[in-house]
N, C-alpha and C positions, 0 to 999 in steps of 0.2 A: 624223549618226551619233554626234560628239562627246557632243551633245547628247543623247542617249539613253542612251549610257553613264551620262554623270552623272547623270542621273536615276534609272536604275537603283541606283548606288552609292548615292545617297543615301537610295533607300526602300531600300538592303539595311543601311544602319545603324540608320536608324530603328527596320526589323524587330527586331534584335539586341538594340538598346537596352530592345527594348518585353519582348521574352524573358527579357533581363534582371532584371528588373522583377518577373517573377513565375515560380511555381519549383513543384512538387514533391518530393518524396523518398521515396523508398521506405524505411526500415529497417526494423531488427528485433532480437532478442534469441534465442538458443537456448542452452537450459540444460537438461542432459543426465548422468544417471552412474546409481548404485548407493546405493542404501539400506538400510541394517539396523537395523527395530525390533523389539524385544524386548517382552514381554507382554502381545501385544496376544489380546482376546477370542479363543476358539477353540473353541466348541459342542463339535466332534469331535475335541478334544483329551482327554486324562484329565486332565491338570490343569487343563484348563480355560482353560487357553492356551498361548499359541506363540510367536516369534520369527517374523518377515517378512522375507525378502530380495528385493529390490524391482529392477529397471529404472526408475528413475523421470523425471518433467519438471518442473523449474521447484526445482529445490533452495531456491538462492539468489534467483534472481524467475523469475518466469512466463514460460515462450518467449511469445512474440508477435513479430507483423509490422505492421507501419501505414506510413500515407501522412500525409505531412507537408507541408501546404501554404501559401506566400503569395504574396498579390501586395500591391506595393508603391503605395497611392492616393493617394500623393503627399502631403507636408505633415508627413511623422513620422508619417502614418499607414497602416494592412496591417490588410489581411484574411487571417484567417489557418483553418485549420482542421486537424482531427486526426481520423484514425479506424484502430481500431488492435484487432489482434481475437490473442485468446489458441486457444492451444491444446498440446497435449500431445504431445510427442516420442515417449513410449510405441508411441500407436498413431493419431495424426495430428487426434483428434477433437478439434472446438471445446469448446472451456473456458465458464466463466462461462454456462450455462444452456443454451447453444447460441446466444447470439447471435452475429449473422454479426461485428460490433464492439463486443464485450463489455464488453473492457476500458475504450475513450473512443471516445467519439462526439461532437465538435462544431465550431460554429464560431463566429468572433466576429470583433469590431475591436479592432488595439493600437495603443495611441498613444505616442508615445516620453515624453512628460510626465505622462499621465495615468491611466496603466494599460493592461490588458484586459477588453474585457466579452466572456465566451462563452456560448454555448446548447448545449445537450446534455447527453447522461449525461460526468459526470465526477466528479473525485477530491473530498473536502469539506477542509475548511480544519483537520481534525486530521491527516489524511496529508501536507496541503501544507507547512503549518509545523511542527507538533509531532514528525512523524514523521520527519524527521532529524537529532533529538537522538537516536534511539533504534537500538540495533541491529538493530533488524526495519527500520527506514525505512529503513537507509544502507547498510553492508558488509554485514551481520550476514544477511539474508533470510526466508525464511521461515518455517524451523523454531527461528527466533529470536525468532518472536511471542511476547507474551503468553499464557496460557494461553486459550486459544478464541479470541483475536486479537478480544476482544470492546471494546479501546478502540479497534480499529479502525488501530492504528499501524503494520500490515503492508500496507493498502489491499486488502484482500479483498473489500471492502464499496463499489459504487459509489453515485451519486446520480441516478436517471433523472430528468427532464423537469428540468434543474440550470439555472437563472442563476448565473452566478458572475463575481465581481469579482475580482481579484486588482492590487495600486498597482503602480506603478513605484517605484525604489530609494529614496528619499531618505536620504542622507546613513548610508544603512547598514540603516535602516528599510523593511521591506515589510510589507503586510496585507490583508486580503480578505476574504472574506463568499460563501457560499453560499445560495442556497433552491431546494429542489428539490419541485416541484408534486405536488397527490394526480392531477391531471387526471380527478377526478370531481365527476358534475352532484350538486348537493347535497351534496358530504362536502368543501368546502373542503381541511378537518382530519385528511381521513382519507389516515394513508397520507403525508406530508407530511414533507421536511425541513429543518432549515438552521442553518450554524455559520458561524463568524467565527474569525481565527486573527491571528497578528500575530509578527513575528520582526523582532529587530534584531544586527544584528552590528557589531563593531568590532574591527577586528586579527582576532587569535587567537580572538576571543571571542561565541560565537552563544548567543543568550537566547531563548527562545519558549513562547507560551502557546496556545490553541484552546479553544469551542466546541463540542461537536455536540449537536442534540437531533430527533430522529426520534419522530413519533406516529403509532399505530396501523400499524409496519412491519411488512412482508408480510400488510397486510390485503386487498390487491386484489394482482392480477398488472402493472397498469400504473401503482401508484403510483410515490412520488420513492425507494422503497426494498423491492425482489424480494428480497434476500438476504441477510437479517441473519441472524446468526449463534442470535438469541435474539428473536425477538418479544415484543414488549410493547406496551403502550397507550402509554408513554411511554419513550423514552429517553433519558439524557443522561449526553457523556462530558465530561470538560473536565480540562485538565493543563498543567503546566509544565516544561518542559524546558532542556538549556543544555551547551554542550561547550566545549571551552581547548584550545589546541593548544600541545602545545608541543615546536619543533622537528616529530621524525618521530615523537611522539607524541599522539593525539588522544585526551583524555577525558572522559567526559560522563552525565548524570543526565537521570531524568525520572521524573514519579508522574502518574499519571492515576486517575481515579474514574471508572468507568462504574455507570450507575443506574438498573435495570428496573425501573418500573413496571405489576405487572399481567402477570406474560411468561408465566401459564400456569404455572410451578414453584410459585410463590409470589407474595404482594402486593407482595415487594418485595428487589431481589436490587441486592446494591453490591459490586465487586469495586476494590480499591485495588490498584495495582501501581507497585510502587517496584523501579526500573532503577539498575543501574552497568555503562559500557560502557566499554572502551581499545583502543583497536587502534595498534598501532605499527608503524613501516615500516622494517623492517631494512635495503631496500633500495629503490631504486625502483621493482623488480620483486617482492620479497617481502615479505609483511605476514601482522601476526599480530592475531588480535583474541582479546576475551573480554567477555563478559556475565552478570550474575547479577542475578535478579528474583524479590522476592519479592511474592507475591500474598496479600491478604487479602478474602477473598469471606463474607459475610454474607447470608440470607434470613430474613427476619420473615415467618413464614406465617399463613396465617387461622388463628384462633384464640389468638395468640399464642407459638408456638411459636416459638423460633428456630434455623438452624443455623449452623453457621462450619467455615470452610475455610481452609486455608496452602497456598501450594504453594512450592515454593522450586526455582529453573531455574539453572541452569549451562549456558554455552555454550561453547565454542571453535572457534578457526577458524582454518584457514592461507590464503593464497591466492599464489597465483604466476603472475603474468604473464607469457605465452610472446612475447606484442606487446601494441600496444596496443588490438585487438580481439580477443583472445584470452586465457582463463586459467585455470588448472586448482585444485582446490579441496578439501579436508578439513576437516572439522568434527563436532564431536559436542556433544550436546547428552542434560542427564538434569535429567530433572524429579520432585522429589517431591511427594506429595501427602500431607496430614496431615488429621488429625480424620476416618476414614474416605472420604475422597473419594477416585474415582479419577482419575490420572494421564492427562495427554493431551500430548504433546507436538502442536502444530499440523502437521498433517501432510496438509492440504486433504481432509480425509471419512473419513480412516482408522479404525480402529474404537480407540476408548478401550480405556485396560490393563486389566488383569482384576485385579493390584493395587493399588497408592499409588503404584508408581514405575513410568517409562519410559526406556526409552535409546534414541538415535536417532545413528545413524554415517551418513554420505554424504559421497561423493565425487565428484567430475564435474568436465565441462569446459564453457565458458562463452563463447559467442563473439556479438560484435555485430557488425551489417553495415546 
């Protein structure tokens, strides 16, 4: 009888241990309030436009929920995996095209020395490094993109059929590398992406540069890229970014170059965007941010023609922490537009302004689980 006992105890630790070892998680994000933009298109208006007051999802980042997995294979090294699916507080509907896990889909090995390698749709190496110098990447959210979020530093934009490397820390240093497949017979090229990113920090002090270049995007429905913002036969973004902290102050730069080749407007379309961002923490619980970006967009069209655009964006932002998974939120955001272009603040599909400028108010509340 002793003797059964023990044995029993001893395979109920073992069990534990082996549970241990490897784990799920469920989380998630819900981002929820009120929006008011001003001038946007209105057919059945008499002037031709309107004001929007809005219920809206995803102010600041996208609700979503995922599962979050590893298990532990011994050595310093895990399998690990992520899937993880958006959708809209509004009225409950999947986001991102209707995929059932829009947002990231994959899995891979991590090694504590040597990095990760994963497979699936996932994020590219300008959202992973570059886009947390930027207010779209970090506090700042969504309506804090660039204009049309066309360097991609808000991650609007995924990579289907993606290998991706990303290092382990060294001495403050991380870097990584994307390629995301066309997965057609005969079109290697078509439909195809992949960047490299690279970020170093010290102290106070974070520096970072990316990659990306995309061909023939949204040419098929199952290439390495369903939902660019701007198709073209070629794309390529690439930037440098960098933030200082100092004390409960955090601030920081970034300029990126995005460059359509071919997108169907014209032969050839480059928008430069040059960021200033600060957010400071009055408290541990309240902080204030701001950001200003101006943009310079160029098209040489056939025949030699050329056009030019400015836009010039102003953000602000309070936020207040009710805990540490919960927090309430105001911001406002106006965008001008110059040389006859109109106005867009990124507002995930909303209709552009009907003149040069936009204003965009929201408030909401924001809880992770």
């Amino acid at each position: 009888m002793k003797k059964t006992l023990i044995v029993a105890a001893v395979a109920a630790s073992f069990a534990t241990a082996a549970n241990a070892q490897s784990s799920v998680t469920l989380y998630g994000l819900i981002d929820a309030g009120f929006t008011y933009v001003n001038n946007e298109v209105a057919p059945g208006s008499d002037k031709g436009s309107a004001a929007a007051f809005r219920l809206s999802s995803g102010n600041l980042n996208g609700s979503r929920w995922g599962l979050r997995g590893v298990e532990d294979l011994g050595g310093g090294m895990k399998a690990i995996f992520t899937l993880e699916n958006g959708f809209s507080m509004g009225d409950g509907k999947t986001q991102q095209n209707g995929g059932q896990f829009g947002r990231q889909a994959y899995a891979g090995i991590s090694t504590a020395n040597m990095g990760t390698v994963t497979l699936g749709r996932q994020y590219d190496s300008v959202v992973d490094y570059l886009g947390p110098m930027s207010a779209t990447g970090s506090w700042g959210g969504t309506f804090f993109a660039h204009p049309g979020d066309l360097d991609n530093l808000n991650g609007s934009v995924r990579t289907n059929n993606a290998v991706k490397y990303q290092s382990a820390n060294y001495g403050g240093l991380t870097f990584g590398g994307l390629y995301g497949f066309s997965n057609q017979a005969g079109g290697f090229a078509n439909n195809r992406a992949y960047s490299a990113g690279l970020q170093y920090a010290n102290g106070p002090f974070k520096i970072a540069a990316a990659y990306l270049q995309g061909q023939n995007t949204n040419a098929t429905g199952f290439g390495a890229v369903t939902e660019s913002h701007l198709a073209a036969q070629t794309q390529r973004t690439f930037g440098v970014g960098a933030n200082y902290a100092i004390g409960p102050v955090v601030l920081g730069g970034v300029w990126t170059q995005s460059r359509f080749q071919d997108s169907g407007l014209s032969s050839t379309d480059r928008y430069n965007n040059y960021e200033l961002n600060a957010r400071y923490a009055l408290t541990p619980a309240l902080a204030v941010g701001a950001a200003y970006t101006y943009t310079d967009a160029k098209g040489s069209r056939v025949g030699g023609d050329n056009d030019r655009a400015r836009f010039h964006q102003v953000g602000l932002q309070t936020d207040y922490s009710l805990s540490k998974r919960t927090d309430i939120y105001a911001e406002g955001i106006v965008q001008l537009a110059k040389s006859g272009a109109e106005a867009q603040v990124f507002t995930a599909g909303q209709a552009v302004s009907a003149h040069g400028n936009q204003v965009v108010i929201s408030t909401g509340i924001r809880h992770r689980f």
